[in-house]
Phi, psi and omega in degrees: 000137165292124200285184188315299218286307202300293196289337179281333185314300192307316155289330152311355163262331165311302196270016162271300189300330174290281200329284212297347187282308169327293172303333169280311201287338168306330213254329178283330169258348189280351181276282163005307148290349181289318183303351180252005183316301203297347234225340158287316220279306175331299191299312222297309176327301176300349203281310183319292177313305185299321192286305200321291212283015170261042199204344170260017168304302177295323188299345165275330201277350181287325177312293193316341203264311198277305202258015165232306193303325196286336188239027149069029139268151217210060192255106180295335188279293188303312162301345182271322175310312183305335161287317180331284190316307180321296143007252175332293191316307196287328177309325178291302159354277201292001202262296175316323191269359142287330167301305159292345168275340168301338181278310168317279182320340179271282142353289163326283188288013171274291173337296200271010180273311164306326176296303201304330195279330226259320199270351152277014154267293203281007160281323163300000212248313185291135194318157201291332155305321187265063171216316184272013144208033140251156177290111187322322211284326227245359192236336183275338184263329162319302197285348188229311164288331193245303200313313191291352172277317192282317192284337184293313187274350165240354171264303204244020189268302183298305168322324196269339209273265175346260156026276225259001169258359178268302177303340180272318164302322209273346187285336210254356181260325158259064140242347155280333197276344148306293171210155202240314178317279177334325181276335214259348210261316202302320190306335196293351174300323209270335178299325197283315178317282174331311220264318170311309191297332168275335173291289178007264176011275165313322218270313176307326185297315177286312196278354174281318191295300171305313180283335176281301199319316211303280163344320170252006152280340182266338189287320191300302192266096202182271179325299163342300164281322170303336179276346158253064170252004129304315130351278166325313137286352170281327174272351175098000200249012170346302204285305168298312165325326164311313180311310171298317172277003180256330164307340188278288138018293197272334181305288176312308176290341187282330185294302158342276171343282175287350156298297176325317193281352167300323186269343184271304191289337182266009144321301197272340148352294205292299182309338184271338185279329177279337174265339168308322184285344177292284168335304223261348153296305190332294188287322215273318175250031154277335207254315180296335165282339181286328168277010176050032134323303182211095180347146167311311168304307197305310183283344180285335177280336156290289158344324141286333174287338189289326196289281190291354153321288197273029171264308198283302153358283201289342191258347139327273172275030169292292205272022157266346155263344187297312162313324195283325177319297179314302192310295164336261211314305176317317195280322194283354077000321200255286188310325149303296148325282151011306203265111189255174201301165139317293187272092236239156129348098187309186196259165183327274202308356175252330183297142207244148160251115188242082188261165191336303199300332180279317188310116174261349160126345188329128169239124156267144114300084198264077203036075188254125171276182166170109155216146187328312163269155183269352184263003145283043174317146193252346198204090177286309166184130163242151174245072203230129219244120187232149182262189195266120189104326188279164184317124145239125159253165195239136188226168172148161163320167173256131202093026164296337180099026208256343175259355114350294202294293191308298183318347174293305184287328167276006152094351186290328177227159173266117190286196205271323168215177176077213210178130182235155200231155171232087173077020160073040202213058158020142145252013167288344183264350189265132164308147181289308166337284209266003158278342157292347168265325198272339205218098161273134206249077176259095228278149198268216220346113183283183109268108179273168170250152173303142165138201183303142162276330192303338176308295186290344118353287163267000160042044147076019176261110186242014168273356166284118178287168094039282195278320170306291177320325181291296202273000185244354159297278184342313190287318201273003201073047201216348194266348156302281220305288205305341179266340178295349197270142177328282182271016168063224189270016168255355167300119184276167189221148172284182174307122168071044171042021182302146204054075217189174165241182184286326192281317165308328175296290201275002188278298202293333188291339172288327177291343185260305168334291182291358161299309187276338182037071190273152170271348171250109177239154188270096153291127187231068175075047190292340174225027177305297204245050179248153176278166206287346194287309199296271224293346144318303176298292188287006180270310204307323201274345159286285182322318173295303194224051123279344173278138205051048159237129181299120181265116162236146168237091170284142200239149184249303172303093168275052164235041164251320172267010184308304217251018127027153132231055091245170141233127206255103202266154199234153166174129186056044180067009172278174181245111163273327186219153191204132186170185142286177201262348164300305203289346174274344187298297182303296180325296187059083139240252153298318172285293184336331191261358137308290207297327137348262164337282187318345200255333177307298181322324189276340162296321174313327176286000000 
């Protein structure tokens, strides 16, 4: 067993390595801040000015008190000047301290506008492995929840910090310039302050980390479920789902709870310690005004400052959970910034330029492994060759490896060894950008965006006219259904093309191809779940914008590639059979017995 000494060394190595993982992501968003520096210097300036001229109200009303009321002058002009001034002071007052939280506010949502925009490109930016294993729910509350927690620490932290600790000196500077005993009596209050604030400390921190996990297990299955609720009605399953989310439900809440009661006692911690200090002024300078010590005005202008002593303290540890929270939402932000793509850009010196116009589609597979675990290849070696323009269909069982194949060629993974080419071109040396212009892509579920049909057409590129969409509708069969729509090509669409058929999804998704004019093009199981009329209609619009484009089609149907002019059949990620769909036919080998099967099934219909 490992000894005492062994296990504190680690943890303690553990919790250097969290401070510094901290400490990076803090110093990484607080770099945000700079481009706003004069826009600091301002607030600060302003904080300066609204608190002095709130903080020289008691010290006129100590004049009034001390060096007239008290000693029986009664000069009605000299008390009106002295409102005035009060008066006037509190106006300066409200005018700065409006200005600075407008500036702060400002400031603030610029900062967290710039994270949030920087940390959705770069979420767009990572391979498709870091999706397949982190949770959508956990990535929608970063970009939305945690950003709006780090904007929380500059509107109202960075406020209390500037505010309310520029207000705790100048409070601590007339109360020596008032009386220095009394002030030297108020301090000893503060090692108590320091030392509540350090037990804290961890406990506010484990209940902050806990209520967020908790928060983003609950947004994942929210997200989760709306997008299968159909499914979910279909199997009947409300009732257990419910069940799950109110267990998610009661989690958050339980999480919630103890963070509130973490935060109610060490609030009122704090309330019991400003009124004790209150007291102990109230008595210690009753007794000094009873010895004629200290004038009456001194103690009523102290006794205001002790009252507003512990307001910026308490609002100072107000804001320390708010603070521990930022701290969470900086690391979990940092980690993600932190995490760089798998799949990376080539380097200056590797880049290869390859443009649309030049490209003729040539593809190699030049024995390439590749699996999600590298000790599981999904793909032991294929060797495979397509020439420019042609036809190739890909057939096999599911798991076969046909969606591998593709994900491969777009580049979403790297294989593990060998290499695929484009025109005798790596394609690890082509920018992703412009191997993504080259390699067009059709899904068997298209995916529309909320907007325009004429958008999700030209995908929101509004350097495409108008009239190029119109005419690349037309080709594929899809632009009569679109003028029949209420606004033609200005009918807006829902999430996911609802109220659409499957086949009108996918007309449009053929529509975008002749828009992009890619030289490689994917079918990716494009007519699994179309009817045979509809899937006539995507056969004619397959025929329109594959030509003189290298075509792969993966097919679940094989009378979508029958007229092929190869077919390359797969089983355990190898290519077993290769041909035309007569020479595999001829073979009476694996493929006769897919097709065989496929065919039984369709009678069987």
């Amino acid at each position: 067993m490992p000894s005492s000494s062994a296990t504190a060394t680690a943890g303690n190595a553990v919790s250097n390595e969290q401070k510094s993982k901290s400490f990076a992501a803090f110093k990484h968003v607080v770099n945000y801040a700079k481009p706003h520096k004069l826009t600091f210097a301002a607030i600060f300036v302003c904080a300066l000015l609204g608190i002095s001229a709130d903080l020289l109200q008691p010290y006129l009303v100590k004049i009034v008190i001390d060096d007239h009321l008290a000693k029986g002058k009664a000069e009605f002009g000299f008390i009106a000047m002295m409102a005035g001034i009060y008066l006037t002071i509190s106006l300066i007052s409200f005018l700065f301290t409006y200005l600075q939280n407008n500036l702060l506010q400002f400031a603030g949502q610029s900062i967290v506008a710039k994270i949030r925009k920087d940390l959705f490109r770069h979420i767009s930016k990572m391979s498709m492995s870091y999706f397949d294993k982190i949770h959508r729910g956990s990535l929608v509350t970063n970009v939305s929840s945690d950003t709006e927690t780090i904007s929380q620490f500059f509107t109202q932290v960075l406020l209390s910090l500037i505010r309310d600790g520029m207000t705790l000196v100048l409070i601590i500077y007339f109360m020596f310039r008032l009386d220095a005993t009394l002030a030297w009596y108020s301090l000893t209050i503060l090692p108590v302050i320091g030392l509540v604030a350090f037990m804290f400390r961890r406990y506010l921190r484990q209940a902050y980390q806990v209520t967020r996990s908790r928060l983003s297990r609950l947004i994942g299955f929210i997200a989760e479920n709306l997008s299968g609720m159909g499914l979910i009605q279909a199997f009947r399953q409300e009732e257990e789902q419910t069940r799950r989310f109110n267990e998610h439900n009661q989690s958050y809440w339980e999480g919630n709870m103890r963070e509130v009661r973490a935060n109610v006692l060490f609030n009122r911690t704090f309330d019991i310690l400003g009124n004790l200090a209150l007291v102990l002024v109230v008595w210690l300078g009753g007794m000094a005004v009873f010895h004629k010590s200290v004038e009456v005005g001194v103690l009523y202008a102290f006794t205001s400052y002790i009252r507003q002593f512990f307001q910026p303290i308490n609002q100072i540890t107000m804001q320390w959970n708010t603070f521990q929270s930022t701290m969470v939402s900086m690391d979990r932000i940092w980690k993600i910034f932190s995490t760089e793509p798998e799949v990376q850009d080539p380097l200056p010196e590797r880049k290869a330029e390859l443009r649309v116009e030049k490209t003729r589609g040539k593809v190699d597979f030049d024995h390439v492994t590749f699996g999600y675990a590298p000790s599981s290849p999904v793909i032991p070696d294929l060797d495979l060759h397509l020439s420019a323009g042609e036809m190739v269909g890909i057939v096999g069982t599911t798991g076969a490896g046909k969606s591998t194949l593709i994900s491969l060629l777009n580049r979403f993974y790297d294989v593990n060894r060998g290499s695929i080419r484009i025109d005798d071109v790596d394609i690890r040396d082509i920018p992703q950008q412009q191997l993504h212009r080259l390699v067009g892509l059709i899904q068997q579920e298209p995916f529309l965006f909320s907007g325009s049909v004429l958008d999700n057409v030209r995908l929101f590129q509004d350097d495409i006219p108008r009239e190029q969409v119109m005419e690349a509708c037309r080709q594929v069969g899809v632009h009569d259904m679109i003028m029949r729509m209420p606004q033609g090509y200005d009918s807006q669409l829902s999430e996911r093309g609802s109220g659409l058929s499957a086949g009108e999804r996918q007309l449009i998704s053929f529509a975008r191809i002749m828009v992009f004019e890619p030289r490689i093009l994917i079918l990716d199981e494009a007519t699994a779940h179309l009817d045979s009329q509809t899937e006539q209609l995507v056969q004619n619009a397959l025929q329109t914008v594959s030509e003189g484009r290298t075509t792969l089609i993966i097919a679940h149907r094989l009378s979508t590639v029958m007229h092929a002019d190869r077919i390359l059949v797969m089983k355990d990620g190898r290519a077993v059979e290769e041909g035309t769909h007569d020479e595999l036919i001829a073979m009476h080998g694996y493929y006769e017995q897919l097709f065989n099967h496929a065919k039984q099934a369709s009678e069987e219909e």
